[in-house]
C-alpha positions, 0 to 999 in steps of 0.5 A: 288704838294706843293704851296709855299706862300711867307710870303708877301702873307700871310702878306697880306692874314693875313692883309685883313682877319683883314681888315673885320669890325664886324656889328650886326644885330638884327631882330625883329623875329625869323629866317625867310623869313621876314628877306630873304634880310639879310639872302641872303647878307650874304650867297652870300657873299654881306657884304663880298664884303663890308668888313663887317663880320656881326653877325645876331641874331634871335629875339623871343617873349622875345626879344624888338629890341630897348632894345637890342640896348639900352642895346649895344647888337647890333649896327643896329635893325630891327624894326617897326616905331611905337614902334621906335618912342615911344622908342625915345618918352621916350627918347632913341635917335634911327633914322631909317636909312633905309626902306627896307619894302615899304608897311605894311603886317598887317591886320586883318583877321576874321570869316566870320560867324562873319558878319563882312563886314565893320570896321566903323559898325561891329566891336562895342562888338566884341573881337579882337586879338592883338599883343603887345610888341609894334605891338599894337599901329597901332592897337590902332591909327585905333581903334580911328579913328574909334571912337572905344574904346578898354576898352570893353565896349558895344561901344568899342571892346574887345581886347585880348592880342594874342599869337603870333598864330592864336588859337584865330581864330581857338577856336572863342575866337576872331571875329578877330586876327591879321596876317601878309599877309606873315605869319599868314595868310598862319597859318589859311589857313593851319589850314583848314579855306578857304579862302572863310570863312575869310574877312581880312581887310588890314591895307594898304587899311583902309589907317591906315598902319604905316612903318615896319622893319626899319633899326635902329641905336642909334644917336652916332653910325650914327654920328660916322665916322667909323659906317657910313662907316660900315652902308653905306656898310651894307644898300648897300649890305642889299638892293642888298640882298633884290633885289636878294630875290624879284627875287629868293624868292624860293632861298631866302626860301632855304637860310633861311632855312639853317641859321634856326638852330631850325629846325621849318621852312619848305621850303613851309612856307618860299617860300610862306613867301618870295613871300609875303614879296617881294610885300612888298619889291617891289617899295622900294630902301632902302631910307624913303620916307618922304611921308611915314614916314608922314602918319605913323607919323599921324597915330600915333598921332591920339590916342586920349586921349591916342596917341602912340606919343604925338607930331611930332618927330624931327630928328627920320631919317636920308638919310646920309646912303643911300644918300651914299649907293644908289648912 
């Protein structure tokens, strides 16, 4: 049986496939779980429902979030507080607009054999990995508040710059390595290493925690009429997708496994990644709390001689998306 479309319809048809309003999306890694909430808007067709026809891109060690959107290659980034705040420290004008991850998922996990039981007293002349590219400065902030240099000397630690692995651990390069409670951490356990012969040391629980995967945007965009609409529909439909991933998190696996296009992921990795992550996501509507962008502030500017930041920002957030996105 043939179905005859009148041209109206097609007009019209035409019209609304037009209507949709093209959003990027840079993450602040590769493909996975961490990101579920986006990933699962866009499969389920959320940001469709919004008019938005939006572009997620992968990131990678070689990618920094805020270059990216410097540089025009994005208008909204996923990333952490502190390296947000440096980057509008030096003078890049970027507001986080949104905070979908309500607690940090960063710690440090060590040998046990190492006799590491407390951070104030054990760490003195032991190596420890860290990341950089930015995810070094909650490290930094903690160090100084323990009165702990990171130059090497006997007083101090020694700090390695560490992969985005956990080699360190497993080769005793390092005492200690950084690991996320969804990712990493899941990486030693899979190596072997039980849970018995680690101590980790939760950044949440040394109260140095700073705020991570933000939404971001440059101040031009936020003030432009037409992207705020756009964001105000992106944040909405993010969090109904970041909801949906705290309840299906084996759904939430499933869905980024099929926008995985390297092949590297598994379905256990990332269904023990989205369950970790939703406890991060838990509590949190997608709007900063001010207490909490205080205490990452804090942290921050307690570096000593050499702080992340060296004065309290001003206008580093903004509630006029999800004052609107919320409702």
């Amino acid at each position: 049986m043939k179905y005859l479309i009148s041209a109206a319809t097609l007009a019209l048809m035409a019209g609304t496939a037009q209507a949709a309003d093209d959003l990027t999306l840079q993450l602040k890694w590769v493909t996975q779980a961490q990101f579920g909430g986006y990933y699962v808007a866009l499969d389920k067709g959320f940001y469709e429902e919004e008019g938005l026809n939006v572009t997620i891109k992968p990131g990678g060690p070689d990618i920094a979030p805020v270059q990216v959107l410097a540089g025009g290659g994005a208008d909204v980034v996923v990333e952490w507080m502190p390296a947000a705040l440096a980057a509008r420290e030096k003078g890049l004008p970027i507001v986080n607009i949104a905070q979908p991850f309500k607690s940090s998922g960063m710690m440090l996990t060590c040998l046990k054999e190492t006799g590491i039981t407390d951070p104030k007293t054990d760490f003195k002349g032991k190596t420890l990995g860290v990341w950089f590219s930015g995810n070094e400065y909650p490290f930094l902030s903690w160090m100084n508040t323990l009165g702990l240099k990171t130059d090497g000397s006997p007083d101090g630690v020694t700090v390695l710059k560490q992969g985005f692995n956990v080699d360190p651990l497993l080769q005793k390069q390092a005492a200690c390595i950084s690991t996320m409670t969804y990712n990493e951490y899941g990486q030693v356990l899979d190596a072997g290493i039980k849970p018995e012969d680690l101590v980790t040391f939760k950044y949440e629980d040394q109260g140095v925690a700073t705020l991570e995967d933000g939404l971001y945007v440059l101040e031009p965009t936020l003030n432009d009429p037409a992207m705020q609409e756009k964001l105000v529909k992106f944040v909405r439909a993010s969090m109904k997708g970041w909801k949906y991933a705290e309840e299906h998190p084996k759904e939430a696996a499933e869905i980024v496994l099929e926008n995985d296009e390297t092949g590297a992921q598994t379905l256990e990795h990332q269904s023990r990644m989205a369950t970790e992550v939703a406890k991060l996501t838990a509590g949190s509507t997608g709007a900063l709390e001010e207490a909490d962008y205080q205490r990452t502030v804090d942290t921050l500017l307690s570096g000593g001689s050499d702080p992340v930041i060296s004065k309290a920002p001003e206008g580093a957030w903004s509630h006029a998306i999800t004052d609107k996105a919320l409702q």
